[in-house]
C-alpha positions in Angstrom: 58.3 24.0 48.8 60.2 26.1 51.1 59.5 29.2 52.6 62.4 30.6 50.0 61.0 29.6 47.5 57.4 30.3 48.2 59.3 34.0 48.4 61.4 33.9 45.3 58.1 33.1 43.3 55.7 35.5 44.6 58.1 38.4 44.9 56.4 40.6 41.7 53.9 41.6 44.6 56.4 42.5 47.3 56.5 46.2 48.4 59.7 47.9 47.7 61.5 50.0 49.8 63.4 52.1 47.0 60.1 52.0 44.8 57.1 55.0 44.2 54.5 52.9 44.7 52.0 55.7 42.7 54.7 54.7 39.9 54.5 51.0 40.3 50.7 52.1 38.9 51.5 54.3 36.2 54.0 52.0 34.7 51.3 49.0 35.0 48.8 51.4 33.1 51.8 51.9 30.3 52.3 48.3 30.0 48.8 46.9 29.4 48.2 50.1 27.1 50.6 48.5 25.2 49.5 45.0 25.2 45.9 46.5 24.4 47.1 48.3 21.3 48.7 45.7 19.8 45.9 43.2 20.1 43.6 45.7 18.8 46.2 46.5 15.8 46.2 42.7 14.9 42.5 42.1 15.3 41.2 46.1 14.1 41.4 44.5 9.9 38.4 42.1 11.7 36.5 44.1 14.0 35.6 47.7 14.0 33.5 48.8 17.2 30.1 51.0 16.2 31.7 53.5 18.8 34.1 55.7 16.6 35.3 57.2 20.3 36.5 53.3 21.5 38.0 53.0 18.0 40.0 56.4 18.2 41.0 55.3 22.2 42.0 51.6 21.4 44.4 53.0 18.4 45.6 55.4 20.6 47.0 53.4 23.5 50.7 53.6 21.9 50.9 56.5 23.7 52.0 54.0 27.0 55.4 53.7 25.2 55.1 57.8 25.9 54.7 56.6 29.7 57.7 54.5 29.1 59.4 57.5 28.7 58.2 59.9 31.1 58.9 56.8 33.3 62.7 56.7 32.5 63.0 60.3 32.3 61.9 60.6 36.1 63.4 57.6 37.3 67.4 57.8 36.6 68.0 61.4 35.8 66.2 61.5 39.3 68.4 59.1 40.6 71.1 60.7 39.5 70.6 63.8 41.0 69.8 62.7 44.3 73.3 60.8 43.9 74.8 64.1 42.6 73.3 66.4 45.6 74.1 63.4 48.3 78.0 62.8 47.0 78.8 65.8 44.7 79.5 63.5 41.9 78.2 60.4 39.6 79.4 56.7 39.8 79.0 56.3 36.6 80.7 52.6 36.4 77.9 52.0 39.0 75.0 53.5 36.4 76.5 50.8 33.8 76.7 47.6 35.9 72.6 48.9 37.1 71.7 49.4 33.9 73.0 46.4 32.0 72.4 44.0 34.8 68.5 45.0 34.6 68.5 45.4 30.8 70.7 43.1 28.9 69.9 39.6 29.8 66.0 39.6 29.4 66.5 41.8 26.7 68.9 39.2 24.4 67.1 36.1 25.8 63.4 37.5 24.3 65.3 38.3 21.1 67.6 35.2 20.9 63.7 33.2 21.0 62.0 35.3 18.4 64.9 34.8 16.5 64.3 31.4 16.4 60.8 31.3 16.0 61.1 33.6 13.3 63.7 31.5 11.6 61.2 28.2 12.2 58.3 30.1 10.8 60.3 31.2 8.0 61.2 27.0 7.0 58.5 26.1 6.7 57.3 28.0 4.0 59.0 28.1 0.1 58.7 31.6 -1.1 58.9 30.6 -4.1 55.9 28.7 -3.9 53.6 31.4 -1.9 51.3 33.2 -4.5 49.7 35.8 -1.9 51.6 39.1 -2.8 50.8 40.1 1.1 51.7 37.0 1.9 55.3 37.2 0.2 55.6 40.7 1.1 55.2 39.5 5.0 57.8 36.4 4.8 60.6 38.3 2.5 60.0 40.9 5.1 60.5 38.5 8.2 63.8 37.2 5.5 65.4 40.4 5.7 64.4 41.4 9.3 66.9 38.0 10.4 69.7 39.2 8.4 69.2 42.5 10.1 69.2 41.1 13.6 72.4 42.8 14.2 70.7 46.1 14.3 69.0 44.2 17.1 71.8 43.0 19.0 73.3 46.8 18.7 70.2 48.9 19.9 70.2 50.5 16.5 66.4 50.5 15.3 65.7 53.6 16.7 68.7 55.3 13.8 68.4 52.7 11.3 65.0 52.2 9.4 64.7 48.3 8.2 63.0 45.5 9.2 64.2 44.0 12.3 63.5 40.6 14.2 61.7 43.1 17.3 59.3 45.4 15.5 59.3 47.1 19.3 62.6 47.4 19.7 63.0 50.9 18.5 61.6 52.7 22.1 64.0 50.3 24.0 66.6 51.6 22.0 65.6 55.4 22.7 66.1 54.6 26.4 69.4 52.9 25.5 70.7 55.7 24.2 69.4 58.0 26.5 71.0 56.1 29.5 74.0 56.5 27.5 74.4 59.6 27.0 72.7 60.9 30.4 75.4 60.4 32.9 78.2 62.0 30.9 75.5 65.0 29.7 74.6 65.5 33.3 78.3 65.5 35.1 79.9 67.7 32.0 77.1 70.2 31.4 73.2 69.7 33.2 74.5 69.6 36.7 76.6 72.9 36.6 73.7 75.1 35.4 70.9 76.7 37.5 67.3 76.0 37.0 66.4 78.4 34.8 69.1 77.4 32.6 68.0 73.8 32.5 64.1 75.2 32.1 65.8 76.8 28.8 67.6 74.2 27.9 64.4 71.3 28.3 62.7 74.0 26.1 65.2 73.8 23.6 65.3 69.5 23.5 61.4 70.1 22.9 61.3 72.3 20.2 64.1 70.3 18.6 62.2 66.9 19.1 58.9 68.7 17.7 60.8 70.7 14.5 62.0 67.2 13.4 59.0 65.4 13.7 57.3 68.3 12.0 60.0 68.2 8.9 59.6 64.6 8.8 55.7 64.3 9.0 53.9 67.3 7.8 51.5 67.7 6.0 51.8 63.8 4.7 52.1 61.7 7.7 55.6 60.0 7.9 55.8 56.7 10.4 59.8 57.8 10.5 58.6 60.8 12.6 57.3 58.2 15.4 60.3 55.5 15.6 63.4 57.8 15.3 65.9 59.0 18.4 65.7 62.3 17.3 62.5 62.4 17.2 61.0 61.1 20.4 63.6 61.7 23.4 61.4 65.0 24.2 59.0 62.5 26.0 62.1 61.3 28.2 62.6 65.5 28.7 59.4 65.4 29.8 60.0 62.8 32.6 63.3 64.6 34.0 61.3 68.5 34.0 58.7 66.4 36.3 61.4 65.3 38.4 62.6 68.7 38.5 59.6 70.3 39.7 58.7 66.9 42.3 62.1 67.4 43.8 62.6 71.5 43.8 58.5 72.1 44.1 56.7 69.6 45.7 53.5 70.9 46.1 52.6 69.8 49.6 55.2 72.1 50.7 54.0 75.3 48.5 51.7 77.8 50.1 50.3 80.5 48.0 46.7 81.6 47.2 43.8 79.4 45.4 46.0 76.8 45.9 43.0 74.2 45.8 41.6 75.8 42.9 44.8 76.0 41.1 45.0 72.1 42.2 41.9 71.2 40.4 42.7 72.9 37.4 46.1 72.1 36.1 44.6 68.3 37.2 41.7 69.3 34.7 44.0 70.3 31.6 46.3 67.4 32.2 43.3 64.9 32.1 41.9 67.0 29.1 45.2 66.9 27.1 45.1 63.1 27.7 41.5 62.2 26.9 42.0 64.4 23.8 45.1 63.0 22.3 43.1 59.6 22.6 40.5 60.9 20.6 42.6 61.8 17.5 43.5 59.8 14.5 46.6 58.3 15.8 48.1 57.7 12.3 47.7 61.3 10.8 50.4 63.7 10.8 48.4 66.0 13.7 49.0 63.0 16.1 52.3 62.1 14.5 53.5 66.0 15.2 52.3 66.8 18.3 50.7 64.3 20.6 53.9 63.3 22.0 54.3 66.9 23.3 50.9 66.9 24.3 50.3 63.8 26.1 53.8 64.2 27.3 52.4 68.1 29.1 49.1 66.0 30.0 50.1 63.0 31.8 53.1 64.6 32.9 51.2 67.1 35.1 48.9 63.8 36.4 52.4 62.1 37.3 53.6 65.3 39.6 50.1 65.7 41.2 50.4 61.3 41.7 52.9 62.2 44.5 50.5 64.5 46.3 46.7 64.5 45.7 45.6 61.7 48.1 42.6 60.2 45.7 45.2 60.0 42.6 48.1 58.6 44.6 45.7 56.1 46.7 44.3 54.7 42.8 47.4 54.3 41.7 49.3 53.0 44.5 47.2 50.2 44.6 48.7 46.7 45.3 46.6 45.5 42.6 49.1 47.2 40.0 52.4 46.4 41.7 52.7 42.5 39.6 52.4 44.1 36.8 54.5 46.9 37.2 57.3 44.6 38.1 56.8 42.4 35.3 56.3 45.7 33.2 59.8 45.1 31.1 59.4 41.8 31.0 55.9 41.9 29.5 57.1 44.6 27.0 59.1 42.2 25.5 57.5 39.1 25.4 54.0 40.2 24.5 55.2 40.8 21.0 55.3 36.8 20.6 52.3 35.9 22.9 50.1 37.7 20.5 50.4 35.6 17.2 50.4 32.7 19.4 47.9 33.7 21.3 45.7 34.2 17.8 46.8 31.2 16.2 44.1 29.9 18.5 41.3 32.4 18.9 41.3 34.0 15.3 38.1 30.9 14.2 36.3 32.7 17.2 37.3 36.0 16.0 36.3 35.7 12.2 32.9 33.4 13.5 31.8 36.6 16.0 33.0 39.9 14.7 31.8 42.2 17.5 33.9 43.7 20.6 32.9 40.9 23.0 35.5 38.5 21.0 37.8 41.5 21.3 37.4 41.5 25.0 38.2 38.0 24.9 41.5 38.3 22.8 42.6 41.4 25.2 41.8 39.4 28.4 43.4 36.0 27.1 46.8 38.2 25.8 47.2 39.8 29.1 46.7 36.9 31.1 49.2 34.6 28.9 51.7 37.4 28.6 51.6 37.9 32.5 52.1 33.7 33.1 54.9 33.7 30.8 56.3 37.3 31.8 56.1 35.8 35.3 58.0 32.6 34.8 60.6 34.5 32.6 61.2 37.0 35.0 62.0 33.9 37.8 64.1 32.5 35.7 66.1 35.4 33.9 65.4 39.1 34.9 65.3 38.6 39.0 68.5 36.9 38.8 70.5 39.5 37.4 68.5 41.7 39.6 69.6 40.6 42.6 73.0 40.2 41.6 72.3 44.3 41.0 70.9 45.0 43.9 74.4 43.6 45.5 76.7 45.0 43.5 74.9 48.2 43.7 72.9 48.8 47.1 69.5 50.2 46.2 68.5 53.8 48.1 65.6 53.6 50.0 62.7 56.3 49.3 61.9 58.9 51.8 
C-alpha cells in the first residue's frame, strides 16, 4: 500500500490547519451523545438503571444535537464575518459550492440506503397478515414514511410533521435552512448594524424561538415544540452570540478586576446549567420549553472559555477526539441504521441480562460499528467531495 494511500485512509486523525482543535472535541462529545441516546432510547423499554440520576442523564443526551447547533452557529456565521471584515463583502456562490459539496452527497447516499433497507424490511412482511397492533402501527408507519421520502430529499422535516424515511433528519434540515438563509440575512441586514443592535436583535430570535415553543408545549408537552424550524434555530443564535463575543472579546485580551474570580464563576453556572438540564425529565414540557435556552446559555459559556482556559482547551483539544470529530457528520447519519442492526444481534443478551453492564456493551459495540462504517463511508463518499471543496474553495488557515 502506498504512502498515499496509507494517508488517504488515516486522514480522520490529521491536524488541520483551518480547524479549532478545542472544537474538534466539542463536536466529538455531540456526536457520541447522540449515538448514546439513541441506544439508550431503543434499549430504555428493557433496562432501567437503579440510579434515577443515570436514567435522567442518558435521556438527556439529545441535547448534543443542541451542540450541533451551537456548532454551526459559531462555525459559518464566523466564517462569514471574518470573510466580510477581510473583503468587505460575501462570496456567496462560494458559501453554496462549500456547503453542498460537504453536505449533499453523504447526506443522499445514507438516505438512498435506508431507503432501501426500509423498502426490503417492509417486503418481507404482509400487513395484512401481522396481528401485533404495535407491530402494524410500526410497518404502516415505515409505509408512509417511503411515500414521504420526498420531504427527505427536500430538507422539509423540520416544517412538515409526517413520518419520514430519516427520523433524524429534522436537525439537518434546521441547519439547511439556516445556511440558506444566513448569507443573504447577514449581507442585507446583520452586517450593517452595530453590536448592540445585533445583541438586540439575538435577543429578539430567542424570545421568538422560546414564545413558540412555549405556545406549542405548555402545560401538556408537545414533541412538535422539539422538531420544528421555528422552534429550535435559537440554539444556532446561540453559536453566532459566542462567536460574537470570541471574536470582539476574547478574554485573554480583557483586563479588568477579579478577573480570575469572575473566570471561575461564569465557568461554574455554565457547568451548572449543563449538569441541571441533564437532570430533568427530558420529555416534559419544562425540558421541552426551556432547556434549549438553557443548555444553549450553559455550554455556550464552556465553548467561549474552550478558546482560553488552558485545562478546558488542553481536554478538549485532545488528539483522542479529532477521528471522531471528523467522522462527526458522517456518524450522524449512519448511526441511525447501525443501531437496529447492531441489536438484531445483541437484543438475546440484552433480554437474558437486564442490568446496565449489557447496556455498556450495546453503547460500546454501536460506537465502535458506527465509527468502522462512518470511517469507510467517509473514504469512499464525504472526503471526496471534500477535497474537491477544499479546491474549489481554498480553506483559511486559523490564527
Amino acid at each position: 500500500m502506498t504512502k498515499f494511500n496509507l494517508g488517504y485512509i488515516g486522514s480522520i486523525f490529521e491536524k488541520k490547519s483551518f480547524e479549532h482543535e478545542n472544537l474538534n472535541g466539542i463536536r466529538a462529545i455531540s456526536i457520541l451523545s447522540v449515538v448514546i441516546f439513541h441506544v439508550w432510547v431503543t434499549v430504555k423499554p428493557i433496562v432501567h438503571s437503579e440510579y434515577e440520576f443515570l436514567n435522567l442523564f442518558l435521556s438527556s443526551l439529545s441535547s448534543g444535537v443542541d451542540f450541533f447547533f451551537l456548532l454551526s452557529g459559531f462555525l459559518i456565521y464566523g466564517g462569514l464575518r471574518r470573510e466580510f471584515e477581510k473583503e468587505g463583502k460575501i462570496r456567496i456562490k462560494d458559501f453554496f459550492i462549500k456547503r453542498s459539496l460537504r453536505i449533499f452527497p453523504a447526506y443522499y447516499f445514507a438516505l438512498s440506503i435506508l431507503y432501501l433497507f426500509k423498502r426490503i424490511q417492509l417486503s418481507k412482511f404482509d400487513l395484512n397478515m401481522i396481528q401485533d397492533p404495535a407491530a402494524r402501527i410500526m410497518f404502516e408507519s415505515i409505509r408512509i414514511g417511503l411515500s414521504n421520502v420526498w420531504v427527505d430529499a427536500f430538507y422539509l422535516t423540520d416544517i412538515i410533521r409526517v413520518p419520514v424515511v430519516y427520523d433524524g433528519g429534522w436537525s439537518l434540515s434546521i441547519e439547511e435552512h439556516f445556511y440558506v438563509i444566513l448569507p443573504f440575512f447577514c449581507v442585507l441586514f446583520f452586517f450593517k448594524i452595530d453590536f448592540f443592535t445585533r445583541i438586540v436583535t439575538y435577543l429578539l430570535g430567542f424570545a421568538i424561538a422560546l414564545l413558540n415553543r412555549y405556545l406549542i408545549s405548555y402545560p401538556e408537552a408537545n414533541m412538535d415544540a422539539v422538531y420544528m424550524l421555528y422552534c429550535r434555530f435559537d440554539s444556532i443564535m446561540f453559536g453566532m452570540l459566542v462567536y460574537e463575543f470570541y471574536h470582539l472579546y476574547p478574554w485573554d485580551k480583557l483586563v479588568f478586576a477579579y478577573k480570575n474570580f469572575i473566570t471561575f464563576s461564569m465557568i461554574l453556572i455554565g457547568s451548572i446549567l449543563v449538569v441541571w438540564m441533564h437532570q430533568i425529565d427530558s420529555g416534559g414540557a419544562f425540558a421541552i420549553v426551556f432547556r434549549p435556552t438553557l443548555v444553549s446559555i450553559g455550554f455556550g459559556i464552556l465553548m467561549y472559555f474552550s478558546f482560553f482556559i488552558n485545562g478546558l482547551r488542553n481536554f478538549l483539544s485532545s488528539k483522542f477526539f479529532r477521528p471522531f470529530a471528523r467522522l462527526g457528520y458522517t456518524a450522524y447519519l449512519w448511526h441511525i441504521i447501525v443501531i437496529p442492526i447492531v441489536a438484531s444481534k445483541i437484543s438475546p443478551m440484552i433480554l437474558k441480562r437486564q442490568d446496565m453492564v449489557s447496556v455498556l456493551y450495546a453503547f460500546f459495540l454501536v460506537i465502535v460499528v458506527t465509527f468502522l462504517v462512518s470511517w469507510f463511508v467517509y473514504l469512499i463518499i464525504e472526503l471526496p467531495f471534500l477535497r474537491l471543496k477544499e479546491k474549489l474553495v481554498k480553506p483559511v488557515k486559523i490564527n
